[in-house]
C-alpha positions in Angstrom: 87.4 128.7 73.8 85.1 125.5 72.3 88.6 124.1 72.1 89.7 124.5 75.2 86.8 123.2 76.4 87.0 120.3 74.3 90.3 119.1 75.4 89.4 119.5 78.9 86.6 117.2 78.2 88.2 114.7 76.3 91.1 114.9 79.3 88.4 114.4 81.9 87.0 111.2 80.2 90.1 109.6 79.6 91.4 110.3 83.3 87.7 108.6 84.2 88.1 105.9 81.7 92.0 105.0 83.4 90.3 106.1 87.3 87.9 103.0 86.4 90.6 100.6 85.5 93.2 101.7 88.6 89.7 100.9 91.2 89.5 97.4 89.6 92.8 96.6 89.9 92.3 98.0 93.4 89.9 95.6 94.3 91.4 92.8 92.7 94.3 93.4 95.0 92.4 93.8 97.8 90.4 90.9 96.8 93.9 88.7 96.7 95.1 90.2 100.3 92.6 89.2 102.5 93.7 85.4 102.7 97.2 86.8 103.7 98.7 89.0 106.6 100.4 92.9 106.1 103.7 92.6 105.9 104.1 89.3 105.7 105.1 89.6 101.8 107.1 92.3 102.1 107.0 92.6 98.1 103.0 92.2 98.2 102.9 95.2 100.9 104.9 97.1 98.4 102.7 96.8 95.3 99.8 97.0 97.5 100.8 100.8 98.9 102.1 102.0 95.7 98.8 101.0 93.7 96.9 103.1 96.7 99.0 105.8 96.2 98.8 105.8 92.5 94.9 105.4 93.2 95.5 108.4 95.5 97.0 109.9 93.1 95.3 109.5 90.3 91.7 110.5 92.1 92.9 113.6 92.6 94.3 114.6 89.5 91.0 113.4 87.7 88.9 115.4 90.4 91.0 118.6 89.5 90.3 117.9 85.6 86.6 117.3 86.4 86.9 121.0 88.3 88.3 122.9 85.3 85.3 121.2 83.0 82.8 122.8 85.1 84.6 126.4 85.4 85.2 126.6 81.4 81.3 125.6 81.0 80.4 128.4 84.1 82.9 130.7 82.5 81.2 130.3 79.1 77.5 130.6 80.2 79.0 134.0 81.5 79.3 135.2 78.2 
């Protein structure tokens, strides 16, 4: 069980750690698109939606890691 736990963990923080690093990029794209208009670089629209999705994406997938940390610890203090 301690295992389990601990590779749940260690997931967690290293989907936080890589959640961090896709926000920055985020905003460092977001930073870059305000001097210019959607769809006017067809290719910058393009990165720009995929690295939301992926953000999207990502979020989620972090969230549901950070939801199976808390039931192993609730499911432990059960016992």
């Amino acid at each position: 069980m301690s295992d389990e736990n601990g590779s749940a963990q260690a997931r967690f923080q290293t989907h936080a750690i890589v959640e961090v690093v896709l926000l920055l990029v985020l905003l460092a794209y977001m930073g870059l698109a305000q001097s210019r208009m959607v769809g006017d670089d067809f290719a910058f629209t393009v990165v720009g939606a995929a690295l939301m999705a992926l953000v999207t994406y990502w979020t989620l997938s972090t969230l549901r890691d950070g939801l199976e940390v808390i039931a192993i610890r609730v499911d432990r203090s059960k016992h």
